[in-house]
Structure formats: structure tokens, C-alpha cells
C-alpha positions in Angstrom: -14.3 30.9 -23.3 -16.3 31.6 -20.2 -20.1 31.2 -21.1 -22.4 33.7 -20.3 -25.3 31.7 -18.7 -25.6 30.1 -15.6 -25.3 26.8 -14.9 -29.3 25.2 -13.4 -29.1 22.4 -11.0 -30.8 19.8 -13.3 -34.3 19.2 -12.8 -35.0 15.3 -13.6 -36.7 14.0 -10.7 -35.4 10.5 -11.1 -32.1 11.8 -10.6 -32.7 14.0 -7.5 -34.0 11.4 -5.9 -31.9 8.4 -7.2 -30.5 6.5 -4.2 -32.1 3.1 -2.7 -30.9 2.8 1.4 -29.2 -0.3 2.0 -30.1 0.4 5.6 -32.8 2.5 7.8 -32.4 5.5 9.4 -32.0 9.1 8.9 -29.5 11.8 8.7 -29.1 14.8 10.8 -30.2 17.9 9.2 -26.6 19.4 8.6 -25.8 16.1 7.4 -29.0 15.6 4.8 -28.7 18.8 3.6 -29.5 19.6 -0.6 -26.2 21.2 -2.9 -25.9 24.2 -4.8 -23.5 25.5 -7.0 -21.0 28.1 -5.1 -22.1 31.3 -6.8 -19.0 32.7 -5.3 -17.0 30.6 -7.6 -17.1 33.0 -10.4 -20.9 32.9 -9.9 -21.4 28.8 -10.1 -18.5 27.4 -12.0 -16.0 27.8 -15.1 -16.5 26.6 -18.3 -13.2 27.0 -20.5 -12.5 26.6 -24.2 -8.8 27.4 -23.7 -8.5 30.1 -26.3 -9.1 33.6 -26.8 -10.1 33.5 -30.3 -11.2 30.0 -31.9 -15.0 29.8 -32.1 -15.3 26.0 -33.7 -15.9 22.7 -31.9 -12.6 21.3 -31.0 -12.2 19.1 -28.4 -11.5 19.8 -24.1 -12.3 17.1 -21.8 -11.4 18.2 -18.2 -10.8 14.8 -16.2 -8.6 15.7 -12.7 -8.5 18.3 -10.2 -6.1 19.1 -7.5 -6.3 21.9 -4.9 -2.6 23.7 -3.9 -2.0 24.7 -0.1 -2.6 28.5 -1.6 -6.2 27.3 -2.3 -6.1 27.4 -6.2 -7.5 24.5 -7.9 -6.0 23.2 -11.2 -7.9 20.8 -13.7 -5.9 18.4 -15.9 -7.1 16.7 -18.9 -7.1 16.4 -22.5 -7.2 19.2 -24.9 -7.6 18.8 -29.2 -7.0 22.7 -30.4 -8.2 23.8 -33.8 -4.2 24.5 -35.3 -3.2 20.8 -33.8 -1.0 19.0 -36.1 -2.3 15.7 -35.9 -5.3 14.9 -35.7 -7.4 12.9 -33.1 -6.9 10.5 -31.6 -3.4 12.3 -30.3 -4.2 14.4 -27.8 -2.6 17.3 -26.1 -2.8 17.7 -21.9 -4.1 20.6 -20.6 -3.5 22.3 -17.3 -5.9 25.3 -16.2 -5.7 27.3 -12.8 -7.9 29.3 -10.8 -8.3 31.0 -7.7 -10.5 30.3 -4.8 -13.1 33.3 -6.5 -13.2 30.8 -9.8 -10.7 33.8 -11.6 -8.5 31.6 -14.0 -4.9 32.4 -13.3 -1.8 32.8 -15.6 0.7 30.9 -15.0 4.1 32.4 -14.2 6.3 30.2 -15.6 8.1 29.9 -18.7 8.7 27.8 -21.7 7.7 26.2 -25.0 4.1 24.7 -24.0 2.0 28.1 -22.3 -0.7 29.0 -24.6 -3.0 32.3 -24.8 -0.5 34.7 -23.0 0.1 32.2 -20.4 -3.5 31.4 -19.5 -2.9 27.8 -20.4 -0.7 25.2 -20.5 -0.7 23.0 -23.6 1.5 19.8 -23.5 1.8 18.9 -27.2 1.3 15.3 -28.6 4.3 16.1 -31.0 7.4 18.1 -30.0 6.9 21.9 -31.1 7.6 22.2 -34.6 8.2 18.6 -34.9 6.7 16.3 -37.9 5.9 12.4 -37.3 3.2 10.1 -35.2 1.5 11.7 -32.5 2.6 10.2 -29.2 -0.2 10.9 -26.2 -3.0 8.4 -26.7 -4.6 8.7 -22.9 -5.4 10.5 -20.1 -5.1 8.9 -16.8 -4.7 10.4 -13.7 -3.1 13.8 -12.2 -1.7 14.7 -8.8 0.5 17.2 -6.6 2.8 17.2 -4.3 4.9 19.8 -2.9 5.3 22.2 -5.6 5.4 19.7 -8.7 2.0 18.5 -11.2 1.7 14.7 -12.2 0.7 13.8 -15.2 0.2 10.2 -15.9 -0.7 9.4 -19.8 -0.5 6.8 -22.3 2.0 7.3 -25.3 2.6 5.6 -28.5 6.2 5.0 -29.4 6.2 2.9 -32.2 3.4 3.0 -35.1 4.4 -0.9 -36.9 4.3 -3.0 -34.8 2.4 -1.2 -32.0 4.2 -0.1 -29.2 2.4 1.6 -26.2 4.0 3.3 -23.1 2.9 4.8 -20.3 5.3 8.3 -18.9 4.6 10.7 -16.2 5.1 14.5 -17.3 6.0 16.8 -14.4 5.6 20.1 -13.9 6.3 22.8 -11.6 3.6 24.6 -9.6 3.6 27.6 -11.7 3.0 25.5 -15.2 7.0 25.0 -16.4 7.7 21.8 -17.8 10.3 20.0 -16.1 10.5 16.6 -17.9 9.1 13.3 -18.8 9.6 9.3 -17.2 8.7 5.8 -18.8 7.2 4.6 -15.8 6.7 0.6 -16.5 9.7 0.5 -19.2 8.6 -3.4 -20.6 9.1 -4.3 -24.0 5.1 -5.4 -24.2 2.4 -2.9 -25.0 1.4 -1.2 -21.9 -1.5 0.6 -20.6 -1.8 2.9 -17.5 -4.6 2.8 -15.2 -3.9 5.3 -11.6 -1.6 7.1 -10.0 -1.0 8.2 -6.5 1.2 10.5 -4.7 1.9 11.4 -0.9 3.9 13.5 1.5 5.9 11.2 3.7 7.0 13.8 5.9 10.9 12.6 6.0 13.5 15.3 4.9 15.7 12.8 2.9 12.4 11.9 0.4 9.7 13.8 0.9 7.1 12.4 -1.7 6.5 8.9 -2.9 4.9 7.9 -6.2 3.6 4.9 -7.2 1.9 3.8 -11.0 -0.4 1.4 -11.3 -0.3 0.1 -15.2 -1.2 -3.0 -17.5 1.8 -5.1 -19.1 2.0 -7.9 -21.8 -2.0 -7.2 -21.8 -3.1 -9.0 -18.9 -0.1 -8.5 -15.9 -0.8 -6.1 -13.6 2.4 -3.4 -12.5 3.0 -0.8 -10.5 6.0 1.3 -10.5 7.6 2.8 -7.1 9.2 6.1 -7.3 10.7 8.6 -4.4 11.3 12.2 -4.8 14.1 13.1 -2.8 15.4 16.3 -1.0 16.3 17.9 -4.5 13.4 17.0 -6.2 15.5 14.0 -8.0 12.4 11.4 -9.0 14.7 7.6 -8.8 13.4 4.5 -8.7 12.6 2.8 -4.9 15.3 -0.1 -4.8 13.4 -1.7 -1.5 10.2 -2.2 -3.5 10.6 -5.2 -5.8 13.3 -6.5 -5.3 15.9 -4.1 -6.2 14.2 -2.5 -9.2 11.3 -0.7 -7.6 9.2 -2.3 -10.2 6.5 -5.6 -9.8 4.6 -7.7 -12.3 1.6 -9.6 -10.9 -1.3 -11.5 -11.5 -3.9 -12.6 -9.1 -3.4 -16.0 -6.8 -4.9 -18.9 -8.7 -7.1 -19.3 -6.7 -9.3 -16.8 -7.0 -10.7 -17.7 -10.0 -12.6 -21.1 -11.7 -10.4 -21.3 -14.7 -6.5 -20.9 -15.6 -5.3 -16.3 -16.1 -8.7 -15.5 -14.6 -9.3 -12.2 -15.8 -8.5 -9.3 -13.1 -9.0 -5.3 -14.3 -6.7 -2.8 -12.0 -8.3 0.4 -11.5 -6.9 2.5 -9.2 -4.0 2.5 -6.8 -3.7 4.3 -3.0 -1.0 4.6 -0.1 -2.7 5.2 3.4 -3.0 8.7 3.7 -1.8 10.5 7.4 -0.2 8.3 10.0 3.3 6.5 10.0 4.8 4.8 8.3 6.8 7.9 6.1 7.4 6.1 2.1 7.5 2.3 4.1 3.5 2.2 3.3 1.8 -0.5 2.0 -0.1 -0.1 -1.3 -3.6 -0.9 -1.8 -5.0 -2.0 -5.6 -8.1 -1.6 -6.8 -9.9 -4.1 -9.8 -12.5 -6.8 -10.9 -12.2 -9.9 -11.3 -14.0 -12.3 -14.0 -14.8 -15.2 -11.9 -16.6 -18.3 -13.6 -15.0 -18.6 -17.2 -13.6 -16.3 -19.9 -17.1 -15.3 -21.4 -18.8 -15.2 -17.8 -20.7 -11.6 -16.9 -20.0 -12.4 -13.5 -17.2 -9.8 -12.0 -16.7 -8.6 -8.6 -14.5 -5.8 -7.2 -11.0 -7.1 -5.9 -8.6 -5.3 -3.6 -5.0 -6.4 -3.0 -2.5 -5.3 -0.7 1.2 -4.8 -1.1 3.7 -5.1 1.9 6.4 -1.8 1.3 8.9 -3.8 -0.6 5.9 -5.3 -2.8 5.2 -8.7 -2.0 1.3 -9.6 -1.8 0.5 -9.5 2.2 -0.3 -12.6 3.0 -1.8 -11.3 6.3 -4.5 -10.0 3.9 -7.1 -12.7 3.4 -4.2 -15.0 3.5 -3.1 -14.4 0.4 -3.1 -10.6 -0.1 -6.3 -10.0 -2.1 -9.6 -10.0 -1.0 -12.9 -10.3 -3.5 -16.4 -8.4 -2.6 -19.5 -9.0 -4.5 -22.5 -7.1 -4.2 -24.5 -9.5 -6.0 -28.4 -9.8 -6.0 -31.0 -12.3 -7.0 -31.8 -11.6 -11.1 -28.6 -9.3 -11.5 -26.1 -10.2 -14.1 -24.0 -9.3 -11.3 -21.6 -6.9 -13.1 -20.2 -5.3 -10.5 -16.7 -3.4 -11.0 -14.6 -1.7 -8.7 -13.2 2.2 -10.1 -11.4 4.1 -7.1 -10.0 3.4 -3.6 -8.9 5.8 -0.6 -6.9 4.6 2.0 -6.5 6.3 5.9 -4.6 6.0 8.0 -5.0 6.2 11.8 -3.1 9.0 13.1 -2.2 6.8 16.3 -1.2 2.7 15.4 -0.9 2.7 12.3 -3.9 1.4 11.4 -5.6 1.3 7.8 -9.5 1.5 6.7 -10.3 1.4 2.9 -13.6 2.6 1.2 -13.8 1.7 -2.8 -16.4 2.4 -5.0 -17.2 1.5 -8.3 -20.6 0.8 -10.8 -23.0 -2.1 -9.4 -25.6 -4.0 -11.5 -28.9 -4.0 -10.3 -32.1 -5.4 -11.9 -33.1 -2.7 -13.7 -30.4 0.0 -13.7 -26.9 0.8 -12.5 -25.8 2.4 -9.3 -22.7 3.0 -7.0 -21.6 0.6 -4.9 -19.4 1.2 -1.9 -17.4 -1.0 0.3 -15.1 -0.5 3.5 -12.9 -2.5 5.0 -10.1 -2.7 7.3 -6.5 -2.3 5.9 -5.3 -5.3 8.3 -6.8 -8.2 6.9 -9.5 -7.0 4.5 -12.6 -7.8 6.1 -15.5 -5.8 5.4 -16.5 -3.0 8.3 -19.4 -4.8 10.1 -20.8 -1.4 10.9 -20.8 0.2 7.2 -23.9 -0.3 5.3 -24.7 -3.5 5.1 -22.2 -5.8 6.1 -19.3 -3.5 5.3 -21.6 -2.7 1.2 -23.9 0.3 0.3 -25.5 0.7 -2.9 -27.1 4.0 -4.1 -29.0 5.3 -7.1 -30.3 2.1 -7.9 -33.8 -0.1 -8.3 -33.7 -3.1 -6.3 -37.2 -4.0 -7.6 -38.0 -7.8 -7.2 -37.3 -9.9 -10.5 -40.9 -9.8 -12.7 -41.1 -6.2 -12.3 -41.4 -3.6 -14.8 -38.4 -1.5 -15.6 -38.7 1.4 -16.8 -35.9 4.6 -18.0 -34.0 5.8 -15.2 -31.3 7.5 -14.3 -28.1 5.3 -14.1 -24.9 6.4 -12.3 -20.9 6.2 -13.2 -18.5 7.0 -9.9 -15.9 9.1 -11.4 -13.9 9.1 -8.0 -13.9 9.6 -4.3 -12.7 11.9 -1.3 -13.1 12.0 2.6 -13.0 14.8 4.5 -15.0 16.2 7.7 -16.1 12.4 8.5 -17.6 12.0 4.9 -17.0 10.4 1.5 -17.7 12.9 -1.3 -18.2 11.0 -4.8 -17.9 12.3 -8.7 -20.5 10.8 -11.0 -22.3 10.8 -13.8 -26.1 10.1 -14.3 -27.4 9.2 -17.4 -30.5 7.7 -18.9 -30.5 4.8 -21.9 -33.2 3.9 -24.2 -34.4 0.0 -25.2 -31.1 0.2 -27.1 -29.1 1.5 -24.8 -28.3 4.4 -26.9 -27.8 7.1 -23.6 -30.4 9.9 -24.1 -28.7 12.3 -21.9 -25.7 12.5 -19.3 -25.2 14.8 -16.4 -23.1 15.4 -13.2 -24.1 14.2 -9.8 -23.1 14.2 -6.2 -23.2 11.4 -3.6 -22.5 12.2 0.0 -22.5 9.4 2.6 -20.8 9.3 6.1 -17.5 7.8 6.4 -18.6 5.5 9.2 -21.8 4.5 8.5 -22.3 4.7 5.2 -25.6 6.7 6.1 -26.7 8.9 2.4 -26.5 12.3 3.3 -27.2 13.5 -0.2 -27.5 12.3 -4.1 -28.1 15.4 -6.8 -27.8 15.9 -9.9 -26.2 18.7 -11.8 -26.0 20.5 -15.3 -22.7 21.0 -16.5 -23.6 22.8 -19.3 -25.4 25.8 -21.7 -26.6 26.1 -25.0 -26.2 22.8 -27.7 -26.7 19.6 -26.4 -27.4 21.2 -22.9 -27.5 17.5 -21.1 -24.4 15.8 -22.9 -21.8 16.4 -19.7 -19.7 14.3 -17.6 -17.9 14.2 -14.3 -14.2 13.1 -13.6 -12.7 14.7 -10.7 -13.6 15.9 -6.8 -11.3 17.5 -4.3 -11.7 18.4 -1.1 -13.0 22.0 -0.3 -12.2 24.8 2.3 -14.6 23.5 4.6 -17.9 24.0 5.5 -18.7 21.0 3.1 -17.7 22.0 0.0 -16.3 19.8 -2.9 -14.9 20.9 -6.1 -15.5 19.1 -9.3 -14.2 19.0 -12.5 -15.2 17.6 -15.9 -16.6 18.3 -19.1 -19.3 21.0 -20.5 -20.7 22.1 -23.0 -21.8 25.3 -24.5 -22.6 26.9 -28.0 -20.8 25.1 -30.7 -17.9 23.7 -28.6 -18.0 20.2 -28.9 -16.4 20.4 -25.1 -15.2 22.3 -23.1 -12.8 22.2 -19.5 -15.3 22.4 -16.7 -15.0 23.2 -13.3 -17.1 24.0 -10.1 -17.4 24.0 -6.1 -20.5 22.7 -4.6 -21.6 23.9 -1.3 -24.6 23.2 1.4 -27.5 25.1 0.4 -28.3 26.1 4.2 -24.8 27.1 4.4 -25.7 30.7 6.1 -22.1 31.5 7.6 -20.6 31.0 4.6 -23.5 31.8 2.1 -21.5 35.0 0.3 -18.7 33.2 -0.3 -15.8 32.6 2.5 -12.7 34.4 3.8 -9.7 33.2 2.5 
């Protein structure tokens, strides 16, 4: 259900003007310029209770979005309908498309799981018809590649003892179901965490997949999968040993104590360049440093030669910590998403990754690039290779008072910038959070220089502020992003959300743009 108001940029001046410069200097004007909604994105966004008819507050919580070659965009997440069988925490996944104008599309495909004359599609957490536990327990990521949808989730198999595993559900372009994989396959309870998926440009397998998931409860793993000519999904037998599976934990030395803690977050081949499905693969994570109960975590990154060893060439050992501590912090400070490039010429890799920083009084993003070769921070980002943004760095013995706190819900580059997902929210003295709303960070790609930091309203009517980010993609140009997440409006508890923000002193492309 489309609302009928428009969405306002949101007005909170703490959270229009959140970031703190690590660093001096201005922007140029096209660079430092403010964000609107695209009104020519069915007049500022899409707001979608997937129904035609159902007018109580079940559950849609956009997460994901993708944008095809034809310039659609398609946001994946989870979806609880009013008639569902079982009832939450089994979710269904959702799939909604829609054209470059913001028109939702019906999907031409066939099968079980369309929903609404074709308008959706509604993966259930039971078989159609069928009777027993519910099985999808998680979202976790989405991608495309050459005419086929990703799905990463979390299922439950078993109910006594619990048994969790983690599948990816594919899909063709036009919304069929194709089929389901158990991506880790280990007897242990598992977890997924990312996913990520790239055109290698070889005929004989022309996409790669890898899945980054949690084993036994504390091993990390990642699965390794090529797509061949025929669109055939098998196993990679040159990435751990044979079996295009590996189990890790980090080095011991990385840590004070014996199974230091380590968090995976995301996972990323180099993107452009060589190198065809022989890449390296870059993880993402935190690390507890001191002792079990310490609050002291950094981000991590490790790097994973093409048949899956750790590459020693990378800080000697093939993982690499960066803190961003500060004087008075409790130095939380946990990686969430990673991009990888790669040079077009060489073969060589830079990183950026992101993810929420502690800082005396409130929470910001914190951003780190380095170089794919041996990890080392870029000297000429930020400072020393860091940036930190919507954030007080107030000295220790200051008042705090509410502000706005961010969440990085991911990251993109194009045009010579990193675009970043987020999502501001305020707390009160008991850290109850008052409201939440979408945001915006834009920051150049080799300087970490802020362009811009905005907030946004991703909702009308009910609890107006209660609205989250989880997705950005890369737009036609002209600096656009698209977004997706979560809305509200009326008596929907939430709804699918989706939006492209542009420049406001866009003026050749102000009326929309010409496909």
C-alpha cells in the first residue's frame, strides 16, 4: 500500500549537522552539496505493504536492494502477512520491483510463491499447504548476478535439539523460484552473516559466490560457489582444499587470552580488474581483545589467498586489526561492511570498511581504507588511513547531552565516492531510543573528505520517526543513491521502503532523467 503523503526530509538539527571532521579542509561545491528525495521516483519514494487488501499491522522489513542492468531496482527482505501460518518469529522473504519512475512492477514469472496478481513475491517459511515448524529464522543478505536473485537466510531444521542452517534461495530475474542450497552443511548450529557475488567475466563460470557464516558458535566459514555456463551453482574444488569450504578462527595471536572472540560481518571479492573467480576474499569482523568480559573490540579484516589459506603477505599473518580508539571511550568499536576495488590495470586492491565507533558521548561511523596488498592503512585517507563522522569528540569531564547516534547499514562507491546507509537515532538516560530515522553519509573515496551527512524520514502517519535503513545501491549518475528499508505509515506496524536520493542543485537532471 502506497501512502498518500509525502515523505519530509527530517528536521532535527542535531542530525543535519551530525559529523565531527577528522581532518581540515573543505569540499568543492558539487561535492558538499545537500540531498533530496528524487521526486521523480514516484514523487520521493515507495512505501509498500505488499497487499491489495489487508489493512492491519503485519509485519515488512525491507533490508537489501539491487539495481538490474535494465535499471529496475528490487528490495529483498522479510515479510510476516496477516494469513501466515505460523506465526513470528518465521518469516517469509519478500522480493518487490520497480522501475526507474518508482512504478512497482509485476513480475513475469511463474509459480507457487507470487502473491497479489504477481505484484509480489512471497517465499514462504513453510512449503505451500504444508503443516510443521517454520523454517526461515533470518534475513541476511541479497545479490544479483546475471539474470539470477540471491537470497541468503537462516533456517531452522530441527526444533529438539536445535538445529540451524543457513541456504541460499535463487531466483530468476523475473521472480520464479528456481531452488534452494545448504551453503555451510556442518552438523553444529550455524549462523549466516554476508554474502557476495561477482561477474568474473570468463565464459566457462561466469559468477562466483562466496558465504560468509558462523559454525560450532564461534568458527568462522565461508563457502565458495561458481556458477557455470549453464547456470549449474557447484562447489569451487580449488578453494579449501578440495571441498570449496573453510573453517577458521583468528591467529593466536591476535588476542590476550586463549578463542579470543572474533565477530564476521561481511565478506567481499575485489570488484573490476583481473583476476576472473581466482580473487582473493576479504572478511570483515571485531575482535574482543583483552579477556572474555573486556568492552574493548576493534574492527578486523582478513584476507584469503583464491584457494583459501590466510595470506600471510597480509600483516604476516593474513589479518590485520584497526582501532579507532580515543582517550575516555569504552572503545567499542565494530566493523559492519567492506568493499573491495580493484585496479583496472595490476591488479591491485584498496579496501574501505565501516562500521559503528564509540565515542565519549555518542556513537558515530567509523571508516577505514587500506591497501589490499598488505593491509596497511591509506596514509592519505582521513587520518592515518580512519574517519569518524556523526560523533562528539568532546574532551572527558564534559557534559553529554541527547544526540543523534548513527548505525552504518552498508556502503557503495561510485563516481570517486563512498555512499553509506544509516540510521540516526536518539536514546534517553536509559537508553530506551526515543526515535530512529534514515541518513546519508557521503565522503570521497580518496580522501575521506565529508561531502554530506542528512538525515531522512522514512515514514507517515503513526510513529512517524520509528524507521530504519538497510540497503544503498548505486544510481544512474549524477549522484544518486537508492535506499531501501523500513517505513511506516497508518497502522502498519512496517512496511517495505524504498527511495533514490539525489543532489539538490542537481539542475540537468532536476525533472527526473532520460533513461
Amino acid at each position: 500500500m502506497r501512502s498518500s503523503r509525502p515523505l519530509l526530509r527530517f528536521p532535527i538539527a542535531s542530525l543535519l549537522a551530525l559529523a565531527t571532521l577528522c581532518f581540515p579542509g573543505g569540499a568543492a561545491l558539487a561535492q558538499a552539496t545537500s540531498y533530496e528525495f528524487d521526486a521523480a521516483f514516484n514523487g520521493n519514494y515507495f512505501i509498500d505493504a505488499f497487499t491489495t487488501g489487508e489493512t492491519t499491522g503485519a509485519e515488512r522489513y525491507g533490508s537489501k536492494i539491487v539495481r538490474l542492468p535494465d535499471g529496475d531496482v528490487v528490495t529483498a527482505g522479510l515479510v510476516r502477512l496477516d494469513n501466515d501460518p505460523v506465526a513470528s518469529p518465521n518469516w517469509n522473504i519478500g522480493l518487490v520491483r520497480y522501475s526507474p519512475s518508482g512504478t512497482r512492477q509485476v513480475w513475469s514469472g511463474s509459480g507457487p510463491y507470487f502473491h497479489a496478481g504477481n505484484q509480489y513475491v512471497v517465499y514462504p517459511n513453510l512449503a505451500a499447504g504444508a503443516a510443521g515448524i517454520g523454517t526461515i529464522r533470518k534475513f541476511i543478505d541479497f545479490d544479483y548476478a546475471r539474470g539470477f536473485f540471491y537470497v541468503l537466510v537462516r533456517t531452522r531444521f530441527r526444533e529438539t535439539p536445535v538445529d540451524h542452517d543457513v541456504q541460499l534461495l535463487i531466483f530468476r530475474e523475473d521472480g520464479t523460484y528456481v531452488n534452494a542450497i545448504n551453503v555451510l552443511s556442518d552438523s553444529a548450529d550455524e549462523n549466516g552473516v554476508a554474502l557476495s557475488v561477482i561477474e568474473t567475466g570468463q565464459i566457462a563460470n561466469p559468477v562466483a559466490i562466496a558465504a560468509l557464516g558462523v559454525v560450532s558458535g564461534f568458527r568462522g566459514a565461508i563457502a565458495k560457489y561458481l556458477v557455470n555456463a549453464s547456470n549449474v551453482i557447484q562447489l569451487d574444488a580449488s578453494f579449501g582444499g578440495g571441498d570449496g569450504r573453510v573453517e577458521f578462527v583468528l591467529p593466536l595471536d591476535e588476542c590476550t587470552y586463549p578463542n579470543c572472540d572474533y565477530f564476521p560481518t561481511d565478506i567481499a571479492f575485489p570488484v573490476g580488474g583481473g583476476g576472473g573467480s581466482n580473487k582473493p576474499i576479504y572478511v570483515s569482523g571485531s575482535v574482543r581483545r583483552d579477556s572474555p568480559t573486556s568492552t574493548d573490540h576493534d574492527m578486523v579484516a582478513i584476507k584469503f589467498t583464491p584457494s583459501g589459506l590466510f595470506d600471510t603477505a597480509f600483516d604476516s599473518n593474513g589479518v590485520r586489526q584497526y582501532a579507532f580508539d580515543q582517550q575516555d571511550s569504552n572503545k567499542a568499536d565494530f566493523a559492519s561492511d567492506l568493499i573491495v576495488q580493484r585496479s583496472p590495470v595490476g591488479n591491485f586492491d584498496t579496501a574501505w570498511m565501516i562500521g559503528p565507533v564509540a565515542r565519549r558521548c555518542s556513537q558515530g561511523i567509523g571508516v577505514v581504507k587500506f591497501d589490499g596488498a598488505g593491509g596497511a592503512p591509506v596514509s592519505t585517507f582521513g587520518n592515518v588511513g580512519r574517519a569518524v563522522f556523526g560523533a562528539d569528540v568532546s574532551q572527558p569531564g564534559g557534559s553529554c547531552v541527547p544526540e543523534t547516534q548513527l548505525d552504518p547499514a552498508g556502503l557503495v562507491a561510485q563516481d570517486g565516492e563512498i555512499g553509506i546507509a544509516a540510521t540516526g537515532f536518539v536514546v534517553d538516560a536509559n537508553g530506551t531510543r526515543l526515535f530512529e530515522t534514515g541518513g546519508l553519509l557521503r565522503l570521497s573515496a580518496d580522501t575521506g573528505q565529508r561531502y554530506s551527512l542528512q538525515g531522512f524520514n522514512l515514514s507517515t502517519g503513526g510513529d512517524s520517526n520509528q524507521s530504519t535503513l538497510g540497503g544503498i545501491a548505486a544510481g544512474e549518475g549524477g549522484g544518486r543513491y537508492y535506499v531501501a528499508g523500513a517505513g511506516r505509515t497508518g497502522d502498519y506496524n512496517s512496511l517495505f521502503l524504498a527511495a533514490r536520493l539525489k543532489p539538490i542543485d542537481d539542475l540537468l537532471f532536476r525533472n527526473g532523467f532520460d533513461p
